[in-house]
N, C-alpha and C positions, 0 to 999 in steps of 0.2 A: 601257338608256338611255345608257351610258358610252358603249357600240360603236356609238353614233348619234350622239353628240356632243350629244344633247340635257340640256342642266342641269337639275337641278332646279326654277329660279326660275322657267327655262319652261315646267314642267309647272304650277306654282303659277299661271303665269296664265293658263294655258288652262281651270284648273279655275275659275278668279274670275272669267273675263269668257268663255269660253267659250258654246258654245251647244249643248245635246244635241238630235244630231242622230237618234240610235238610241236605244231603250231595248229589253232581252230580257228581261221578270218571270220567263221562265222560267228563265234562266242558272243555273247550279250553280254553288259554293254557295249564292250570291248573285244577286238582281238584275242587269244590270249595264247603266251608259250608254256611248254613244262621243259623248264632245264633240268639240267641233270648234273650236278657237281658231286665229289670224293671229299669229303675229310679223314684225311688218311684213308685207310680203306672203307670206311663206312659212306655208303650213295646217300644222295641224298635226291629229291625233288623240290625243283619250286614251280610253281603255278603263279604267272604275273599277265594280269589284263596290262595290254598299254592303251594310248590313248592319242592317237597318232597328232589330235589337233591340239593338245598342250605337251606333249612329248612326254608325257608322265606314264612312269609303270606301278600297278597296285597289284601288290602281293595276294594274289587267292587265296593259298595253302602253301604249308610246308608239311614234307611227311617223311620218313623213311622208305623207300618200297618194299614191300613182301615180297620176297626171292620165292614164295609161292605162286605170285600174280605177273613177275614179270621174268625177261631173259637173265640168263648169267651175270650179261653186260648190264641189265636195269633199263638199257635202251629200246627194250621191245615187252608190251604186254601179251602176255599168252591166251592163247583161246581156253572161255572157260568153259 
């Protein structure tokens, strides 16, 4: 996250106003979502396993998406 420049506080509200746009039940260890939050108009991605039996969520990745690899909206990856 450092070597992206992305804060912490960013990641905090992408998880509280964000919107999950994936889910994988199958994911190892863990379930996991990729939401999708705005800071101002820059998207953003987060990727968090949860962990249903202590209620805990662990941050995968954070990333910008490539408007090359996904929809307008960021909500849909394109066929490569």
């Amino acid at each position: 996250m450092a070597e992206r420049a992305i804060r912490g506080a960013q990641i905090r509200w992408v998880l509280e106003s964000g919107e999950i746009i994936e889910t994988d039940l199958n994911d190892v260890p863990y379930p996991s979502h990729l939401i999708l939050g705005f800071l101002g108009d820059q998207p953003l991605h987060v990727v968090v396993g949860v962990d249903a039996a202590t209620q805990r969520c662990y941050i995968i990745t954070v990333y910008e998406p490539d408007p090359a690899r996904w929809s307008s909206d960021f909500r849909r990856r394109l066929s490569s």
